[in-house]
C-alpha positions in Angstrom: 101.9 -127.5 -137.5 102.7 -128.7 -133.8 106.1 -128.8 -134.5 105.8 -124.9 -135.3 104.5 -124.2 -132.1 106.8 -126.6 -130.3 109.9 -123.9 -131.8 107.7 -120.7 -131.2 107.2 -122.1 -127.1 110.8 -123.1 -127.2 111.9 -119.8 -128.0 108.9 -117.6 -126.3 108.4 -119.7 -123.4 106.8 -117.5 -121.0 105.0 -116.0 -123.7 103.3 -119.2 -124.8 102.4 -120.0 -121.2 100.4 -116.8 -120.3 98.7 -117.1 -124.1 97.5 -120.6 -123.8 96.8 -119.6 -119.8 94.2 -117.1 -121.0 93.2 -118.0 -123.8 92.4 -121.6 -122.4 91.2 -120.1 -120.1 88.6 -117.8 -122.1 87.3 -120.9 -124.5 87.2 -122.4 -121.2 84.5 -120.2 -119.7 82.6 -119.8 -123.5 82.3 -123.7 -123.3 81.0 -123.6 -120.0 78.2 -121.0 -120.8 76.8 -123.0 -123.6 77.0 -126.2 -121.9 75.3 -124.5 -118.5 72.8 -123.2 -121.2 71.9 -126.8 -122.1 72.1 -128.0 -118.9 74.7 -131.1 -120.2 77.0 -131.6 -116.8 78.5 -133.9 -118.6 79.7 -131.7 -121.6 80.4 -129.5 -119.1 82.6 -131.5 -117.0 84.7 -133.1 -120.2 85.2 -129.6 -121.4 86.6 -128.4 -117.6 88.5 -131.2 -117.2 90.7 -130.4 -120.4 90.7 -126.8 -119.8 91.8 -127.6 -115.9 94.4 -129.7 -117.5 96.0 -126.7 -119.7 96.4 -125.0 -116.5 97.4 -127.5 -114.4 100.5 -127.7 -117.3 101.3 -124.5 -117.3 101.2 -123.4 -113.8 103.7 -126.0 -113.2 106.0 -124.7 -115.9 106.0 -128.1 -117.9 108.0 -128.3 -120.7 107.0 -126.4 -123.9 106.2 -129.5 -126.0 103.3 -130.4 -123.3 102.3 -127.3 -123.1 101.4 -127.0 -126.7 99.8 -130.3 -126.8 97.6 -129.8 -123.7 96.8 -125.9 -125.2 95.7 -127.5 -128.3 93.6 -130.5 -127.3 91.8 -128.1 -124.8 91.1 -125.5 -128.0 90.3 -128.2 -129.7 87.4 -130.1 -127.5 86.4 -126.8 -126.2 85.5 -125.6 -129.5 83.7 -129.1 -130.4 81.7 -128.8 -127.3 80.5 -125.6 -128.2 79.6 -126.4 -131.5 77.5 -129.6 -130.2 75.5 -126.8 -127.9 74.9 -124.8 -130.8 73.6 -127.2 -133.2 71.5 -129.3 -131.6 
């Protein structure tokens, strides 16, 4: 699957940048409310500092591999993060 989206951000670059830039971005601030809502700083500051990280990565213009991988983890723990808030 990575390697799929390694081709597509070959090939759409910028494209794959301003997607992982906003979407990032939005999971970014869901995480945040939920984590704010539990008052966890510490969920909340692991979930900003991989969401920082996607954007630190693509503001720079990395390449396309790192991109994906940063875009991904940050979905990824995001989404984990929320789903601790919710269920407990």
């Amino acid at each position: 699957m990575l390697q799929k989206l390694d081709e597509l951000a070959e090939k759409g670059y910028y494209g794959m940048m301003s997607t992982a830039i906003l979407c990032g971005s939005v999971m970014g601030g869901i995480m945040a409310m939920f984590a704010l809502e539990k008052n966890s700083i510490l969920l909340l500051a692991i979930g900003l500092a991989f969401t920082m990280a996607n954007l630190v990565i693509n503001i720079a213009q990395s390449p396309p591999k790192w991109i994906v991988r940063t875009f991904v983890a940050s979905l990824i723990v995001n989404t984990l993060i929320i789903l601790i808030c919710v269920l407990t």
